[in-house]
C-alpha positions in Angstrom: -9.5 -12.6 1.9 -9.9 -11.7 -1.5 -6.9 -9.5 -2.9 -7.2 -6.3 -5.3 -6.4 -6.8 -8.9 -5.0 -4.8 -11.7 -7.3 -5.1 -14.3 -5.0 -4.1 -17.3 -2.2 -6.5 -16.3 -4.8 -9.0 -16.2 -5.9 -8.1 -19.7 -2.4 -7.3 -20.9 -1.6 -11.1 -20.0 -4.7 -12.7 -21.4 -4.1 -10.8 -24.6 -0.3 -12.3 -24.1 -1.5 -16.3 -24.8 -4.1 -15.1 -27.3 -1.4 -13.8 -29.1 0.6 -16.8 -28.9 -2.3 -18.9 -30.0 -3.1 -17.1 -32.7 0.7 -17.4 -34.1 0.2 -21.5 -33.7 -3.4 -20.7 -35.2 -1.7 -19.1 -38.7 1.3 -21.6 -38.5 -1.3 -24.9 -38.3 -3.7 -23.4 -41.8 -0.2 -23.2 -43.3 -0.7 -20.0 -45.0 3.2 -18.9 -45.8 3.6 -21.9 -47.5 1.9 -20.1 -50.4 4.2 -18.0 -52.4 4.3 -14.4 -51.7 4.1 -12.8 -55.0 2.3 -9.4 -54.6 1.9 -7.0 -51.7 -1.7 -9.1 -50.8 0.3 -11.0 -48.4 1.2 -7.8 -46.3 -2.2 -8.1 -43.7 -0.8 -11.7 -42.9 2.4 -10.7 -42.7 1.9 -8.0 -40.4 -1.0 -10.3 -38.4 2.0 -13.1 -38.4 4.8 -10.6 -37.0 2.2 -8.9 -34.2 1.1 -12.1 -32.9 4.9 -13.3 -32.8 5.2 -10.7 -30.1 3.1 -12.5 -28.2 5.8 -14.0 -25.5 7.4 -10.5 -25.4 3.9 -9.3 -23.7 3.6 -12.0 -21.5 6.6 -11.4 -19.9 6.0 -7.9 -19.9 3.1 -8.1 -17.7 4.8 -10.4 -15.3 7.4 -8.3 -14.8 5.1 -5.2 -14.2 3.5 -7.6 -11.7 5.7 -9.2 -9.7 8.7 -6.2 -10.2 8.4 -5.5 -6.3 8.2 -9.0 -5.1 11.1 -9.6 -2.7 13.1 -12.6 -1.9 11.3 -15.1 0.2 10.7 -18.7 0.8 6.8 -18.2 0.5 7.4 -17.0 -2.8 7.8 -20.4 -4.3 5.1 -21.7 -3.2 3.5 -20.4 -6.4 5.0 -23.1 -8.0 2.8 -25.4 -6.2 -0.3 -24.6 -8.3 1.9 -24.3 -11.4 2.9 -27.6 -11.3 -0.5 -29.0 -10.8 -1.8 -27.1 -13.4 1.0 -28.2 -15.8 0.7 -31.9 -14.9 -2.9 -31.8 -15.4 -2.8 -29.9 -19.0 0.1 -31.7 -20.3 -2.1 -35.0 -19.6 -5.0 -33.8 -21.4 -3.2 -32.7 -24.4 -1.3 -36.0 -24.8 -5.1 -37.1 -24.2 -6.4 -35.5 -27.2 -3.4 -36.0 -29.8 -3.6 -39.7 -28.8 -7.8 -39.5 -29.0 -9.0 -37.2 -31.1 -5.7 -36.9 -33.5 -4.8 -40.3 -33.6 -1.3 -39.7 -32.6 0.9 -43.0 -31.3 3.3 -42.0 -28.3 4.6 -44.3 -26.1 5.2 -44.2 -22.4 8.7 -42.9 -22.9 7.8 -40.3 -25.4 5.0 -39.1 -22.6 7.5 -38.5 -19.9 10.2 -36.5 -22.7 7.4 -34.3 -23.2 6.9 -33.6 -19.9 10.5 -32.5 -19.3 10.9 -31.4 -22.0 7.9 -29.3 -22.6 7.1 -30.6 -25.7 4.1 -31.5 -25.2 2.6 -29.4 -28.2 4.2 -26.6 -29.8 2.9 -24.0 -27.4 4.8 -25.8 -24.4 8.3 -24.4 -25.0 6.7 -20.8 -24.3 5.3 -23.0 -20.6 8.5 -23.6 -19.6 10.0 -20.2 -20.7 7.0 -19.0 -18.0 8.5 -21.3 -15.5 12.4 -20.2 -15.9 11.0 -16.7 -15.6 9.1 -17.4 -12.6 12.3 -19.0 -10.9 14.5 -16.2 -11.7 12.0 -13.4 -10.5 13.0 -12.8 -7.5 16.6 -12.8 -8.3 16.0 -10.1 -10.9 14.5 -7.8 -8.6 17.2 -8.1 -6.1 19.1 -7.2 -8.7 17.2 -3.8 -10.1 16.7 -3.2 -6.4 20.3 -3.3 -5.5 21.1 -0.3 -8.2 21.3 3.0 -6.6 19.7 5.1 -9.4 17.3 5.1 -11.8 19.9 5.8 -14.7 21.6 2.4 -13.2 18.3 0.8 -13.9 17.9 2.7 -17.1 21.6 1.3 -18.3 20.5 -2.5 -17.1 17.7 -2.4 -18.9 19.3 -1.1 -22.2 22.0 -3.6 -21.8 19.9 -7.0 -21.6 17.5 -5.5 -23.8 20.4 -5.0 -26.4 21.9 -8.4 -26.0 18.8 -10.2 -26.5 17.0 -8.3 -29.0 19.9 -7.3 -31.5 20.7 -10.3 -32.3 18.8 -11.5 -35.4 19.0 -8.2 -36.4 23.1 -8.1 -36.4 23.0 -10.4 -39.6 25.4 -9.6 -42.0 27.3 -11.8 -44.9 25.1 -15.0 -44.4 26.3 -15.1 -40.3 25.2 -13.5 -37.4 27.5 -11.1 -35.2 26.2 -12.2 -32.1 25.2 -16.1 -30.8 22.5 -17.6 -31.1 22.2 -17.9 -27.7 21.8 -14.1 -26.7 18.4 -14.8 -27.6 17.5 -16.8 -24.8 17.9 -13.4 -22.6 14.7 -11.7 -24.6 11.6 -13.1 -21.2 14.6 -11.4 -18.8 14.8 -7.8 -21.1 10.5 -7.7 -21.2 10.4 -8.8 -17.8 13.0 -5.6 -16.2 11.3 -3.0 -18.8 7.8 -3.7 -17.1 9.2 -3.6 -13.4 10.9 -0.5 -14.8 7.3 0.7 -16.1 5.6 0.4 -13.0 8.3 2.1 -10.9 8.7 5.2 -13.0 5.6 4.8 -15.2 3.0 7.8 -13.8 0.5 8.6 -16.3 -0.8 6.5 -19.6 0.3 7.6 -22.8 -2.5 5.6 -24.9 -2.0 8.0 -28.1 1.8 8.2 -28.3 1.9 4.2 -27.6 -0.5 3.7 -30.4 1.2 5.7 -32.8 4.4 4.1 -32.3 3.2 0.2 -31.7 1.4 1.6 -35.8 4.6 2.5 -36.4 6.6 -0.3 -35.9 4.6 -2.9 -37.5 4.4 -0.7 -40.2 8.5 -0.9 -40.9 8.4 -4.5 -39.9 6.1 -5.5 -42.2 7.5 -3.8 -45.1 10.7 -5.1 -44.6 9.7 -8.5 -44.4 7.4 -8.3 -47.3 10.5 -6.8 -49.3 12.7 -9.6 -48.4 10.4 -12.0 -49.5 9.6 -10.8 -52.7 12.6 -11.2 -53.4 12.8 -15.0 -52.1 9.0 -15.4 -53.7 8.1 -16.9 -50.0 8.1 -15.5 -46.3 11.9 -15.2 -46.1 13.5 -12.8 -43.3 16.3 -13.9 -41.5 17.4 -10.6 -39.8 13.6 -10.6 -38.2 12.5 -14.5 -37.7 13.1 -14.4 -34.1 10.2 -13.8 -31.1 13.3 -12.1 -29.7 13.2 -9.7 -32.4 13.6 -5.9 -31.8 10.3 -5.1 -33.2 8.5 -7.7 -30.8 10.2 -6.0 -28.0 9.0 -2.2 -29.0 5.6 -3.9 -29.4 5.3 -5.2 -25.5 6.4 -2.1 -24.2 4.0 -0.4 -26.3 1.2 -2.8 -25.3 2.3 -2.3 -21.9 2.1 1.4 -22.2 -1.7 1.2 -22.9 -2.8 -1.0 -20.2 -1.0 -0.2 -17.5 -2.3 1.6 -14.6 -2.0 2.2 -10.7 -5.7 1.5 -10.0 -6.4 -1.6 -7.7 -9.6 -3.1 -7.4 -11.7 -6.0 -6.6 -15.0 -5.9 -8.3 -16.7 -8.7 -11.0 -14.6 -7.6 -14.2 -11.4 -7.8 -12.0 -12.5 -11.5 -10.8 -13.7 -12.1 -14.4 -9.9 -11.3 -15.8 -8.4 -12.5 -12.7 -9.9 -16.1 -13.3 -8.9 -16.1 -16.6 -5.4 -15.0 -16.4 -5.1 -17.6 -13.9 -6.5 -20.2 -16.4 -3.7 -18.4 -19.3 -1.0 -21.2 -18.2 -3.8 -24.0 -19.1 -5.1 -22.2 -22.0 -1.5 -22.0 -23.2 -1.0 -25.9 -23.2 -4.9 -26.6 -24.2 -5.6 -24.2 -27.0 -2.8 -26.1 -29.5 -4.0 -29.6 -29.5 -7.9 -27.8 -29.5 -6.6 -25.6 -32.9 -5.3 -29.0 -34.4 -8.6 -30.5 -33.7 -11.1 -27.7 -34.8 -8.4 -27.3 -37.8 -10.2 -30.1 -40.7 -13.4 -28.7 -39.8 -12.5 -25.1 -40.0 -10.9 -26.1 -43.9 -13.7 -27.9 -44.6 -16.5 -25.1 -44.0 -13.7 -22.6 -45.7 -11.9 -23.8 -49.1 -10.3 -20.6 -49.7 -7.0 -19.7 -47.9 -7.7 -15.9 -47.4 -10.8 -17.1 -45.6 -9.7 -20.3 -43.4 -6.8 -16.7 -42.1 -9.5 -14.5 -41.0 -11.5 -17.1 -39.5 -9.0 -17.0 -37.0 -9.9 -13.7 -35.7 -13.2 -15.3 -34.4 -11.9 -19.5 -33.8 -8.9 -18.1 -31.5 -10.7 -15.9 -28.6 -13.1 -18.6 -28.5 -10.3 -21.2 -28.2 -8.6 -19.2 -25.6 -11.5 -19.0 -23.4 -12.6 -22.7 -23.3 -9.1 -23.1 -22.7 -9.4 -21.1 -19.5 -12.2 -22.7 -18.3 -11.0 -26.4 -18.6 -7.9 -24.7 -16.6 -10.0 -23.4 -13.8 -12.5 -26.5 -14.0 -8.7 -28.8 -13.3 -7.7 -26.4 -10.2 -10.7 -27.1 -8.2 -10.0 -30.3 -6.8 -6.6 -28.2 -5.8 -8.5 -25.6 -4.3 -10.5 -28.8 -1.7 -7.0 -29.7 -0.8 -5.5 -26.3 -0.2 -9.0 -25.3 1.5 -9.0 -28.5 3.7 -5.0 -27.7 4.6 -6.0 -24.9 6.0 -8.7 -25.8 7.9 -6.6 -28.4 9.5 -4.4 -25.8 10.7 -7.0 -23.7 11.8 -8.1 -26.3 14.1 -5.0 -27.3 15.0 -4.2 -23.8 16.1 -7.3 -23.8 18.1 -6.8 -26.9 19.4 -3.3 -25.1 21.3 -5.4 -22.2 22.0 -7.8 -24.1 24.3 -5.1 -26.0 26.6 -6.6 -25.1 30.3 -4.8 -22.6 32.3 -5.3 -21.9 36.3 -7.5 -18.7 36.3 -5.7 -16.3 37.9 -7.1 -14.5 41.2 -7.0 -10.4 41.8 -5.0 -10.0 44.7 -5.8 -6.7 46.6 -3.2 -4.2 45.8 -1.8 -2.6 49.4 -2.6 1.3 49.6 0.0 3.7 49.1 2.3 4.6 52.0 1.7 8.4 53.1 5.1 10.0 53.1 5.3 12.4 56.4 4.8 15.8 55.2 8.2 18.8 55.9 8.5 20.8 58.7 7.2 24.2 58.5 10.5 26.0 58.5 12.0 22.9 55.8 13.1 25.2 52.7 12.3 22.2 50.4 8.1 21.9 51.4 6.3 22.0 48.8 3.5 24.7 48.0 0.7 22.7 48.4 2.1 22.1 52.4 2.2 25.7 52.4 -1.4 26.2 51.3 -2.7 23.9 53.8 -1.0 25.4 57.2 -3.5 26.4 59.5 -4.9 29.8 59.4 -6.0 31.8 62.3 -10.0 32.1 62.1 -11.5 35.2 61.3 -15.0 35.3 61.5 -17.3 33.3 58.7 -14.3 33.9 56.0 -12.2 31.1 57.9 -11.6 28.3 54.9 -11.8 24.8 55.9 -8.0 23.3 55.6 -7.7 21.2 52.3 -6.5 17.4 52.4 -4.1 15.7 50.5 -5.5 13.2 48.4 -3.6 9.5 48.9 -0.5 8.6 47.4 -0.4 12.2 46.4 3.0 13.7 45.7 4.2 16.9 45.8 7.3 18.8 44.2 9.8 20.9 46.7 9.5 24.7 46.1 12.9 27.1 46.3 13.3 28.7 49.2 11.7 32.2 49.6 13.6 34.9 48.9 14.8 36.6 52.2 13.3 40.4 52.4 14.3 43.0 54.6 12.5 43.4 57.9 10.5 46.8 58.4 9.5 48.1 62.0 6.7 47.5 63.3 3.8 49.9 63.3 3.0 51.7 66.7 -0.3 50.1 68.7 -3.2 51.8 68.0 -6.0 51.7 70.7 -8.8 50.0 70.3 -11.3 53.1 70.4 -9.5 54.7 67.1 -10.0 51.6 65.3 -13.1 51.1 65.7 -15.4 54.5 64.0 -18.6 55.8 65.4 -20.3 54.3 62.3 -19.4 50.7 63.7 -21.9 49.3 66.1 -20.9 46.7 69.1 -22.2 43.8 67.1 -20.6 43.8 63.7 -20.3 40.7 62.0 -17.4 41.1 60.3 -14.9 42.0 63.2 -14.2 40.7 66.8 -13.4 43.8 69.0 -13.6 43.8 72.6 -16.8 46.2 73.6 -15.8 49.2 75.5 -17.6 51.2 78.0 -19.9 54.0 76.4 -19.0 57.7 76.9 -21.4 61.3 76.1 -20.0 62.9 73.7 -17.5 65.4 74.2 -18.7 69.5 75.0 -17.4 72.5 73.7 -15.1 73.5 76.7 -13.6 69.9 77.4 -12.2 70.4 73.5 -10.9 73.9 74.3 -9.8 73.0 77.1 -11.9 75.8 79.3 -13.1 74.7 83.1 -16.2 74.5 83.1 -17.6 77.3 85.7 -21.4 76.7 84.7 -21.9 73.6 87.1 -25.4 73.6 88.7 -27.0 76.2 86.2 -29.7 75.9 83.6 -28.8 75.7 80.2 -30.6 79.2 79.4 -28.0 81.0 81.8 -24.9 78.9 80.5 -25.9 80.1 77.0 -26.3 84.2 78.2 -22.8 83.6 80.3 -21.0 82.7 77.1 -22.6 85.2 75.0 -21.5 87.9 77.7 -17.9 86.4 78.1 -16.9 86.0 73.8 -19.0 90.0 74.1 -16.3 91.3 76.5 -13.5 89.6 74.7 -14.2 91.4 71.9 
């Protein structure tokens, strides 16, 4: 699985060893062995003190890369590559001084320079890389372990004090400090970028620029007036890599590239090959400058020319460099790749052991719990719902079931209420209205007998007298009878 990238660190790094190169490109034409008379020298000057910055950047952008590593045994295992890759390049540049330089170095001298890493003159900045690798992870448990950001803050200005005031502190012909404060100048660049990348937000490309313009601007003019004086490049107070100004420069550099943006596209594997070829272009590109050196004198006789040269002989350097680097990781790269195959298979290998299948058992159904009595305060609503009903016609529900295994939750008691008395019976015939007929479908009444309707003197209450006459003369006897009443 291919991881994300940032593509300025990347950049920020590659420009690191360039750097670096170019400062054993400018040393190896042995321009400042020419007097400095006259303020013509101030372009190599200043091209001299930016590239001298060079191990300042580097660590710098591992800082800002590895500041949130923690402590852990798989860690190291970096190393692992490292080492090849440092084996490997040491070899072929002993190869080449021996070969193409005619160098004589015995056996003895072969294994010193391994150690030693003095292999060329670019090695000691290798082995820098490799004590600032090993002490990584022990100086982000440390920035980790403050509990502010002004505790950070402090750290940072302390180490970065120690280590870059120094030459600086020069006063009387001695220095106020050690020499050996200077050794703490990878460990100041390296805290400033984890410090960048925690509280860094936004990019601040025209502020850096104007500051990293200023600085080589003062540094260069007070090296160029110290050695007009002298009539040669003469500094003391600034001939360091752990200079101040080299530090302001990194974190200025580091300003501009930085940025939060992750990604894995064909520029970020482009850079991300190359800065993983740096370490090999690092130990490469100084025996390669020695041995394009005769050639690039011969082709330019003047001085001024065989410096700016450079400009164009250095990038191209770096990158062949890089690609001999990544051309001696790939028989790494079979090994590590056939590793891990092994112990793919290997894990498949346990994975395949046979194993009884297992057989579904049937699972036994649920036991039915009995359900309350009907007068049991704690039954449940739903044992409520489902008593039987008495049937009344077609509106009679059919009694619902329980499902299986259901459960169901004890209701409260109900809430006693007073008793009222009964209604009085009410006959049958009052019930039912004339309007009802004997075969409604919507109640069950017994059918009674049928009955004429009632006359006028059964409701008053008058005998009837008229028994056996027509209706004619029942009709005349009443008239007469309400007549004579009146």
């Amino acid at each position: 699985m291919q991881k994300s990238r940032n593509l300025g660190i990347d950049i920020l790094c590659c420009f690191g060893v360039m750097l670096l190169l170019g400062l054993q490109y400018i040393d190896a034409v042995g321009y400042f062995n020419e007097p400095i008379t006259s303020w013509d020298a101030a372009a190599p000057v200043a091209a001299r003190w930016f590239c001298l910055s060079g191990a300042m950047v580097l660590s710098a952008g591992t800082g800002y890369a590895l500041g949130s590593k923690k402590f852990s045994m798989g860690y190291f295992k970096i190393f692992i590559r490292l080492i090849y890759v440092y084996v490997l390049g040491t070899a072929f540049a002993l190869l080449f001084r021996v070969v193409m330089l005619h160098e004589e170095i015995t056996w003895i001298g072969a294994v010193q320079a391994f150690v030693q890493f003095t292999a060329t003159d670019t090695g000691k900045f290798a082995g820098m890389y490799f004590a600032l690798l090993l002490a990584a992870p022990f100086l982000n448990a440390a920035m980790q372990g403050l509990p502010s950001r002004q505790a950070r803050l402090t750290f940072l200005i302390i180490i970065a004090a120690f280590s870059t005031l120094q030459p600086i502190l020069w006063f009387n012909d001695m220095y106020l400090l050690p020499e050996q404060c200077t050794a703490l100048f990878p460990m100041a660049a390296y805290i400033a970028g984890a410090y960048m990348k925690r509280y860094s937000k936004r990019k601040h490309v025209v502020l850096m620029c104007l500051i990293l313009v200023l600085i080589c601007a003062v540094e260069t003019a007070a090296v160029m007036y110290a050695s007009l004086t002298k009539g040669s490049l003469w500094c003391p107070w600034l001939d360091s890599a752990a200079s101040l100004p080299c530090f302001g420069i990194a974190v200025c550099l580091l300003g501009i590239f930085h940025s939060k943006k992750m990604g894995k596209g064909s520029v970020h594997r482009f850079f991300a090959g190359v800065a993983g070829g740096a370490l090999a272009a690092l130990l490469l590109g100084d025996p390669l400058i020695d041995v394009a050196l005769p050639a690039i004198v011969e082709q330019f006789m003047d001085i001024q020319y065989q410096y700016w040269a450079g400009v164009v002989i250095v990038p191209i350097i770096f990158i062949l460099s890089c690609v001999l680097g990544l051309v001696l990781q790939i028989p790494l790269l079979g090994i590590r790749s056939r590793l891990r195959s092994e112990e793919a298979e290997a894990e498949e290998d346990e994975e395949e052991i046979p194993t009884r299948p297992r057989t579904k058992r049937p699972r036994p159904a649920p036991e039915r719990r009995p359900l309350p009595a009907a007068n049991d305060p704690r039954r449940s609503i739903r044992v409520a719902v489902n008593e039987p009903q008495p049937e009344v016609g077609h509106m009679t529900q059919p009694e619902e079931e329980t499902p299986p295994g259901a459960t169901t939750l004890p209701s409260p008691p109900p809430p006693e209420r007073p008793q009222e008395p009964e209604p009085p019976e009410i006959p049958p015939e009052r019930v039912r209205g004339k309007h009802f007929s004997d075969e409604s479908p919507t109640m069950e009444i017994p059918a009674q007998k049928r009955r004429r309707p009632e006359t006028v003197e059964e409701i008053l209450g008058i005998p009837d007298k008229n028994e056996g006459k027509s209706t004619a003369e029942s009709i005349h006897d009443l008239i007469d009878k309400i007549g004579g009443t009146e």
